[in-house]
C-alpha positions as CSV (number, residue, x, y, z in Angstrom):
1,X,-17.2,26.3,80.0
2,X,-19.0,22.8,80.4
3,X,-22.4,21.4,80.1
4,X,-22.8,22.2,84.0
5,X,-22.2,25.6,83.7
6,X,-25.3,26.4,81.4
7,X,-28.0,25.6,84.5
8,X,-26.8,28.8,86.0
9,X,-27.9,31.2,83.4
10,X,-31.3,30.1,83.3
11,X,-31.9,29.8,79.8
12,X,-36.0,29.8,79.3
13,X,-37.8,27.6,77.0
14,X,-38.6,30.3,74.4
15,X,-37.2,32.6,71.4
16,X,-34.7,35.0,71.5
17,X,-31.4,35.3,70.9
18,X,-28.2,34.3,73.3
19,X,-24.7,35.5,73.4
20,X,-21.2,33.9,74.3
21,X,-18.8,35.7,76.2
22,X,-15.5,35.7,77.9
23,X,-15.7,38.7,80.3
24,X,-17.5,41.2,78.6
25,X,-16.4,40.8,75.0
26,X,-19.0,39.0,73.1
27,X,-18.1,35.8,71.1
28,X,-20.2,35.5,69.5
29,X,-24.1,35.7,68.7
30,X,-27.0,33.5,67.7
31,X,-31.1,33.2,67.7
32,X,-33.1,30.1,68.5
33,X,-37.0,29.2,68.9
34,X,-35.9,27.6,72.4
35,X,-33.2,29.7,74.2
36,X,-32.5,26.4,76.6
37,X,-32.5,23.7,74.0
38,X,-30.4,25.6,71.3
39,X,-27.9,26.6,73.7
40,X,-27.6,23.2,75.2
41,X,-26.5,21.9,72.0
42,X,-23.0,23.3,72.0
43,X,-22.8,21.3,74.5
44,X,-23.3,18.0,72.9
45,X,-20.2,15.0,72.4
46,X,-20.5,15.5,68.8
47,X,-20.2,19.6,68.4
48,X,-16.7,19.4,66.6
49,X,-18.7,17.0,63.9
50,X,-21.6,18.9,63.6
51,X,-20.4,22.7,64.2
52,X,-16.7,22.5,63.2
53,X,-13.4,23.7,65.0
54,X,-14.3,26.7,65.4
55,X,-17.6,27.2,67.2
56,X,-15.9,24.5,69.3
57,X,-12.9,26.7,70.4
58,X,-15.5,29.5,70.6
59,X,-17.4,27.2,73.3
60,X,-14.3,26.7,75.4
61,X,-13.1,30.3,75.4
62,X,-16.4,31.4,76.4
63,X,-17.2,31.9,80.4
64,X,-20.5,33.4,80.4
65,X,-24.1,33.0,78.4
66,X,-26.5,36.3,78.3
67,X,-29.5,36.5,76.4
68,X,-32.5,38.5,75.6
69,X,-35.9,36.9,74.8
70,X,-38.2,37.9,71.8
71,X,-42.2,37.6,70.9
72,X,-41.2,35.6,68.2
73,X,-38.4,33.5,65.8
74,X,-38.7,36.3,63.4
75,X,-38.3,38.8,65.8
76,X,-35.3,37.1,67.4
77,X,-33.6,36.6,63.3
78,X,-33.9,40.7,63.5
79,X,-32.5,41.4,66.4
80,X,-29.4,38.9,65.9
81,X,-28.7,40.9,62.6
82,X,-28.5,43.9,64.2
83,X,-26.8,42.9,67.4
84,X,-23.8,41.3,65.1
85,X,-24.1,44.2,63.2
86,X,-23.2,46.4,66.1
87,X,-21.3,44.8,68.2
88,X,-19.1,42.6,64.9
89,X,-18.6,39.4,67.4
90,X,-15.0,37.6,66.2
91,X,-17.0,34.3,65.5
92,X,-19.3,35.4,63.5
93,X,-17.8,37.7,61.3
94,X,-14.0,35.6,61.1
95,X,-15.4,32.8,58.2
96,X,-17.3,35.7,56.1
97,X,-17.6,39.4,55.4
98,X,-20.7,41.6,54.4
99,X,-20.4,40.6,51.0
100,X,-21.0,37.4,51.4
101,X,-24.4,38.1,53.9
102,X,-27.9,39.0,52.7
103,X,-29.6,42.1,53.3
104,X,-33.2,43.5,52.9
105,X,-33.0,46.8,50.8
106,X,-35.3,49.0,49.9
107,X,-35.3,51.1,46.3
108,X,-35.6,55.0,46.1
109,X,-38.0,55.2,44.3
110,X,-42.4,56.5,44.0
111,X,-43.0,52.9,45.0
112,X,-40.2,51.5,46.7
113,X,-39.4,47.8,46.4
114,X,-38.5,45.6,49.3
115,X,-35.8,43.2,47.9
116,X,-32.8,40.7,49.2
117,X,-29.6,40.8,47.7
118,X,-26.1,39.5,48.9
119,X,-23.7,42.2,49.8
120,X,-21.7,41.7,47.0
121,X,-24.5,42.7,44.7
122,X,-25.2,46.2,46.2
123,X,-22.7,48.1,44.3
124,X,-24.0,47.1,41.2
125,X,-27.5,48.5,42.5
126,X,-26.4,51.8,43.3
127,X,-25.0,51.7,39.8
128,X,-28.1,50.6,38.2
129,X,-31.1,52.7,37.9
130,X,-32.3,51.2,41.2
131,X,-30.7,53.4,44.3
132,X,-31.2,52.3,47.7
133,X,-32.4,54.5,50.0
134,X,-32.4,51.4,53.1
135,X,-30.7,48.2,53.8
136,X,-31.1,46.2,57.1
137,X,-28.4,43.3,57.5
138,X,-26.0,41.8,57.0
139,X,-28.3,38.4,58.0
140,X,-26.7,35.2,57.6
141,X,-29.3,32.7,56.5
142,X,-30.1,33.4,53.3
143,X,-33.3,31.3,53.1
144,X,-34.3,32.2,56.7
145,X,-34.5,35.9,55.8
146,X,-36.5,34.7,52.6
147,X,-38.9,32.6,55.3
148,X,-39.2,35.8,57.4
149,X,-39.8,38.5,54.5
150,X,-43.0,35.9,52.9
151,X,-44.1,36.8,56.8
152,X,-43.3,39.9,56.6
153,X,-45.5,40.2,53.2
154,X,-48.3,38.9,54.6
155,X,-48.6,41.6,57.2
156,X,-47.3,44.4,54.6
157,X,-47.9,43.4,51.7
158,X,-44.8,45.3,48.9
159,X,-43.8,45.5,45.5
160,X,-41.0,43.6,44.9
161,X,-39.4,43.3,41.4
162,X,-42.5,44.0,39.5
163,X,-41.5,45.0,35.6
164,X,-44.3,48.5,35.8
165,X,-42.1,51.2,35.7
166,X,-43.4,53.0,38.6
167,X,-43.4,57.0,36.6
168,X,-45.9,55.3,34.6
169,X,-48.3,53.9,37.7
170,X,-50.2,57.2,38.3
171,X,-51.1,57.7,34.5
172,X,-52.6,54.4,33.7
173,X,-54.8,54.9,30.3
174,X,-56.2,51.1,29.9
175,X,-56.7,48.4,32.7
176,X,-53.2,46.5,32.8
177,X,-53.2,42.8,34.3
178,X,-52.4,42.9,37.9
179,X,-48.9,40.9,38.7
180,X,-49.6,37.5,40.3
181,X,-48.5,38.6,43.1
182,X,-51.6,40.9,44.0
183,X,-54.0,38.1,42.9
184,X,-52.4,36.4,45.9
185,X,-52.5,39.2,48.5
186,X,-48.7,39.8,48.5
187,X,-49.1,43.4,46.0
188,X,-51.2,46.4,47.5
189,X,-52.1,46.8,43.6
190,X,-49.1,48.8,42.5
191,X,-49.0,47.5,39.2
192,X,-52.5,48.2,38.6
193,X,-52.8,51.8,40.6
194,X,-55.0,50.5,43.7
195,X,-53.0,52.2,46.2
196,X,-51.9,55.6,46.7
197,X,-48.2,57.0,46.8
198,X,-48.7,57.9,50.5
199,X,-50.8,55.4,51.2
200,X,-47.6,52.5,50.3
201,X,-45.3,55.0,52.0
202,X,-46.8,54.5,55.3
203,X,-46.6,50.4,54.3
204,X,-42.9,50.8,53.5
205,X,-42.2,53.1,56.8
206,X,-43.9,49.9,59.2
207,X,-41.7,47.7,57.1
208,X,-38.5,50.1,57.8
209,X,-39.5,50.2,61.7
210,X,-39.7,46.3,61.4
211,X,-36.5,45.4,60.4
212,X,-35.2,48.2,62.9
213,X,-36.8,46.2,66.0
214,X,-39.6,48.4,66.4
215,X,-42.4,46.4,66.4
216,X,-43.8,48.5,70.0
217,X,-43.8,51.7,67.9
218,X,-45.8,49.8,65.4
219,X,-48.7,48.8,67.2
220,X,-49.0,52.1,68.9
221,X,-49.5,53.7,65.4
222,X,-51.8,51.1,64.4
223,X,-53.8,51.6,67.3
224,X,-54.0,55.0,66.9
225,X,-55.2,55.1,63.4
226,X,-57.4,52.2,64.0
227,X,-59.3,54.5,66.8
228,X,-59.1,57.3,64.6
229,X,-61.0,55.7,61.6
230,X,-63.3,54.3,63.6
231,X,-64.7,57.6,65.4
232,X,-64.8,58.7,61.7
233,X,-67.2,55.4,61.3
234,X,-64.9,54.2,58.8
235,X,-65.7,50.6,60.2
236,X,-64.1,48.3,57.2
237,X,-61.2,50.3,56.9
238,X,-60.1,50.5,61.1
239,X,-60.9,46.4,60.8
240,X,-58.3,45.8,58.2
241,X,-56.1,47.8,60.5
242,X,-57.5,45.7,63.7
243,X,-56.2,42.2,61.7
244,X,-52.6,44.0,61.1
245,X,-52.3,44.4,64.6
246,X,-53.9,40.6,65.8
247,X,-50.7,39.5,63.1
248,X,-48.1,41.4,64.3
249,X,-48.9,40.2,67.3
250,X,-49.3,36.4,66.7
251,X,-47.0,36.3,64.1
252,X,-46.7,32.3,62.8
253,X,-43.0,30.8,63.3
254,X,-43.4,27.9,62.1
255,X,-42.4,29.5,58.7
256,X,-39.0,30.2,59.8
257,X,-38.4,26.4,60.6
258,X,-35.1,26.3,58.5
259,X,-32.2,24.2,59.1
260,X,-28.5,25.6,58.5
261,X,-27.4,22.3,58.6
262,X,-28.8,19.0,57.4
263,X,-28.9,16.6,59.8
264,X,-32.6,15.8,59.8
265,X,-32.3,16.5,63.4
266,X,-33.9,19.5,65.7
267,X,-32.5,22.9,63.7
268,X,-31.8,26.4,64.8
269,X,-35.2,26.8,65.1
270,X,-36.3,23.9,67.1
271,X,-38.4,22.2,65.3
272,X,-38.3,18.9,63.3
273,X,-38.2,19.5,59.3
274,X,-39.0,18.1,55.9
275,X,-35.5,17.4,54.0
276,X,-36.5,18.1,50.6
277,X,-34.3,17.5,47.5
278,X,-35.5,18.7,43.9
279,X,-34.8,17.2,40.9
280,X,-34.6,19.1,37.7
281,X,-34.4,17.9,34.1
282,X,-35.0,18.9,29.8
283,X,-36.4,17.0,26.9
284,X,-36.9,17.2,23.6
285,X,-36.7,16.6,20.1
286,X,-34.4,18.7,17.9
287,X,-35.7,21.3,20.0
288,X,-39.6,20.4,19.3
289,X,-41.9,20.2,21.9
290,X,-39.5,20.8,25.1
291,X,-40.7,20.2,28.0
292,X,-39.2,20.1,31.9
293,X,-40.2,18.3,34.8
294,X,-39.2,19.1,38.9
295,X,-39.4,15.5,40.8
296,X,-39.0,15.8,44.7
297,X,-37.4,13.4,47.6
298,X,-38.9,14.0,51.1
299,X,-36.7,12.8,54.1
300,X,-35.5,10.1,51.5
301,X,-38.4,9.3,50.1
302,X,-39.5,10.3,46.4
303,X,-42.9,12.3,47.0
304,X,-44.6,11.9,43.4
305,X,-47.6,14.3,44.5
306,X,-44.7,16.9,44.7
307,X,-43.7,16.3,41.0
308,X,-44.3,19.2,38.1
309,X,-44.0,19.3,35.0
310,X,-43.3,22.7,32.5
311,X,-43.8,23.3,29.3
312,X,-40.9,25.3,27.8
313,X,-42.4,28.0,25.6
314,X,-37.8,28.5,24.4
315,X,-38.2,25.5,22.1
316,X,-35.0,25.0,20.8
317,X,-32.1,22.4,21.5
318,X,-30.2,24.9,24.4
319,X,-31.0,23.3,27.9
320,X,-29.4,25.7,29.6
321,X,-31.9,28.2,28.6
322,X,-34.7,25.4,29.2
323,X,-33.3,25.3,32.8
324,X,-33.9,28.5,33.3
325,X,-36.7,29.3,32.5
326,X,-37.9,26.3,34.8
327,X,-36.1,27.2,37.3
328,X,-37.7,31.0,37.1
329,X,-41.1,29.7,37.1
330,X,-40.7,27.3,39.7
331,X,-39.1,29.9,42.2
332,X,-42.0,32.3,41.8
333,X,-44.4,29.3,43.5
334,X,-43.4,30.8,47.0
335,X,-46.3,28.5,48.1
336,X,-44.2,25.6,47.4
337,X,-41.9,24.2,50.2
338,X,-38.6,25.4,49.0
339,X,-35.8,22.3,49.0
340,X,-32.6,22.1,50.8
341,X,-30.6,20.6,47.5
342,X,-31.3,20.9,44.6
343,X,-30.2,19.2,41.6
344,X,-29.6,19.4,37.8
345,X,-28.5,17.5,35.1
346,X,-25.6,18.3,33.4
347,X,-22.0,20.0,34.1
348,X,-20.7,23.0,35.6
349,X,-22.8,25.0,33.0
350,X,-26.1,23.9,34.4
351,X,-24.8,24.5,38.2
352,X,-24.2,28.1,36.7
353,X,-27.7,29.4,35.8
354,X,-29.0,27.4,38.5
355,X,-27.0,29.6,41.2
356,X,-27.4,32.6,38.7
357,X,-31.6,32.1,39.2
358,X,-31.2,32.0,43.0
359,X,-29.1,34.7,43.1
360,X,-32.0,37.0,41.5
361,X,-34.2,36.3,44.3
362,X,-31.5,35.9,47.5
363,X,-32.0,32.5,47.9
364,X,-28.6,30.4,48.5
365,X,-30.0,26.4,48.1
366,X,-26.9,24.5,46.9
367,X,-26.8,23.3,43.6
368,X,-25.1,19.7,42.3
369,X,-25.2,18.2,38.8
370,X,-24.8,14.9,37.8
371,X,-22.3,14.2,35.0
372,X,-23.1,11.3,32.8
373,X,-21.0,9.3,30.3
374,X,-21.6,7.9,26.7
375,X,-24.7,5.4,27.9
376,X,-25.9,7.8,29.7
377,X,-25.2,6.4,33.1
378,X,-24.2,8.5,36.2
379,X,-20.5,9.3,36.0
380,X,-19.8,11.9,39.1
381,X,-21.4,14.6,40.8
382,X,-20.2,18.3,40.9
383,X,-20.8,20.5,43.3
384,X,-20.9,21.3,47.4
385,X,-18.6,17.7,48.1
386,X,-19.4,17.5,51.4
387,X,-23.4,17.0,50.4
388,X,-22.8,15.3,47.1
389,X,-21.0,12.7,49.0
390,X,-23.9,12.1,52.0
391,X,-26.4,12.3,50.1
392,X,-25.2,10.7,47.0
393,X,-27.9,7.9,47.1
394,X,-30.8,10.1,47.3
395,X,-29.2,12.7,44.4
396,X,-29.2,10.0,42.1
397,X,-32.6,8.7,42.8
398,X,-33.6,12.1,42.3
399,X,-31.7,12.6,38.9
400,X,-32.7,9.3,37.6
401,X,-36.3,10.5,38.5
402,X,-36.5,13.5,36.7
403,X,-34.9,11.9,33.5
404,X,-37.6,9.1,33.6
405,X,-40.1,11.7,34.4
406,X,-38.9,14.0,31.7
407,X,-38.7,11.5,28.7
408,X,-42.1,10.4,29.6
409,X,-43.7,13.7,29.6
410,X,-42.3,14.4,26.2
411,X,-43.4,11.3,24.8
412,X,-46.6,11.7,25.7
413,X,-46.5,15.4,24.0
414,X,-45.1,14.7,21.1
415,X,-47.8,11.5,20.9
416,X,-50.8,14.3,21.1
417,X,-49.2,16.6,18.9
418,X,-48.9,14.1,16.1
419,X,-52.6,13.1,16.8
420,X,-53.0,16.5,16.4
């Protein structure tokens, strides 16, 4: 198949997702915010650069396109999960299995949780305390699916790994704190009793029908309870109900705007993006006063309204342990852009419980570290090689940031305390 061939198929300008074909075995699968743009770009001189060997000999084998257009980009990332689900196309299940893929699950429990965990990990639930009682998958974007559940929240708001145990919900003697993440409108109030067990069933069963493509079934539902309440004049409520439906029905894509690549250029999704790189780094004094700061690049550009700093409350001379607990705070700020690199100094050790923290919340960001020598001076940089090397300058920067950033934070610190 060529570039001419494509104008017969007449992709449209809008989501959905599009399959390859030779005959009538499918290829292979994919979504895109644009149907016509993202499927004209297999076509492009440089595919074999960008896309590798594979998707190229895909391209050639293939001799017909289908597709099926969706509401939205999140609606199209469902469908494609389920559509390589069933069908298994040969190119893109051949480089990975289901381990290696992300999937939502949801707990068996009073108050389920709605989670993401790789494949690999799901074992290890059923062994745990935790059974599942759903999973929808395998999806193979790890921080798209992250994009789309935050949406997903916003319309259904879950619990997620809250620490209540949920046998202890319904007998509340004293007013607990409520998590952070009902202060924010993410938690119906589980943590604090504010919702009832059948009440957050029937939040997880629109969740379920979600992920299962049944957005139709949905609204239906919605529109019937909505009329029900309000012939029962129970006006506030059947509103609530009425702003569910508006945002299942304009749900906001421009959340999903991830790249799976990083070419700065027009992504899966269509849209121009913010390259973001963050910068991690420890200081202190024989473990006194430790502090740890986040500094950010910006399509190659360091972004000092981005920066943070944290103050460690494990004072003691182990940065690993400093790391993480930075790194665990900082990932619970959903509200802040989430980076496509980030970076850590240190060895293989920090590049450990940085992936280890990621992996707790299904995120799959790849992690370098820069190794320095005696004088402290950049000596290589471990990790992903293929990004350490392209975008070596801008690691650097970022390293050297956070150092400078770091030392100067605890300076300051340490000057106060002494004051003190």
């Amino acid at each position: 198949m060529n570039s001419q061939d494509i104008k017969k198929f007449n992709l449209p300008d809008a989501p959905g997702v599009y399959l390859f074909k030779k005959s009538n075995d499918i290829l292979y699968i994919g979504k895109a915010t644009s149907l016509k743009d993202r499927v004209k770009s297999y076509f492009s001189n440089d595919l074999m650069e960008t896309r590798g060997p594979l998707v190229l000999d895909m391209v050639f084998k293939a001799d017909k396109i289908d597709f099926i257009k969706t509401d939205s980009v999140l609606e199209a990332l469902i469908l494609e999960s389920e559509l390589i689900k069933k069908n298994q196309p040969k190119y893109n299940t051949k480089e990975k299995d289901d381990r290696s893929y992300n999937f939502v699950v949801i707990t068996d429990e009073d108050y389920p949780r709605v989670l993401i965990e790789r494949g690999r990990n799901l074992e290890k639930i059923q062994d745990s305390r935790l059974k599942i009682k759903e999973k929808f998958g395998p999806f193979t974007n790890g921080s798209q699916l992250k994009e789309a559940l935050k949406i997903v929240r916003k319309i259904f708001p879950f619990r997620d790994r809250c620490s209540v145990q949920t046998s202890k919900i319904l007998n509340l003697k004293s007013n607990p704190r409520p998590c952070f993440n009902y202060q924010i409108g993410l938690c119906p109030g589980v943590c604090i009793g504010t919702i009832s067990k059948n009440e957050y069933a029937k939040t997880i069963k629109n969740i379920e029908l979600f992920f299962e493509g049944k957005k139709k079934i949905i609204l239906k539902d919605l529109e019937k309870e909505m009329v029900f309440l309000a012939k029962k004049h129970e006006f506030e409520k059947a509103g609530e109900i009425k702003k569910t439906i508006f945002a299942l029905n304009h749900i906001q894509d421009v959340a999903l705007i991830k790249s799976e690549n990083f070419s700065g250029k027009r992504s899966d999704l269509g849209e121009r993006k913010i390259f973001r790189i963050e910068a991690y780094d420890i200081a202190h004094m024989g473990g006194k006063n430790t502090v740890g700061v986040m500094t950010v690049m910006e399509n190659g550009k360091i972004n000092k309204n981005e920066y943070r700093k944290f103050k460690i409350n494990k004072s003691s001379q182990n940065d690993i342990a400093g790391l993480e607990e930075m790194l665990e705070r900082r990932l619970t700020h959903e509200e802040w852009l989430f980076p496509q690199i980030i970076v850590v100094d240190g060895g293989k050790a920090q590049i450990k419980i940085a992936r280890e923290v990621l992996q707790k919340i299904g995120q799959n960001i790849p992690v370098v570290s820069v190794v320095k020598d005696e004088h402290h001076r950049p000596k290589a940089v471990l990790g992903d090689r293929i990004i350490a090397s392209k975008y070596s300058n801008d690691i650097l920067l970022a390293n050297s940031e956070a150092h400078r950033f770091a030392i100067n934070y605890h300076k300051n610190l340490r000057r106060r305390s002494f004051l003190l």
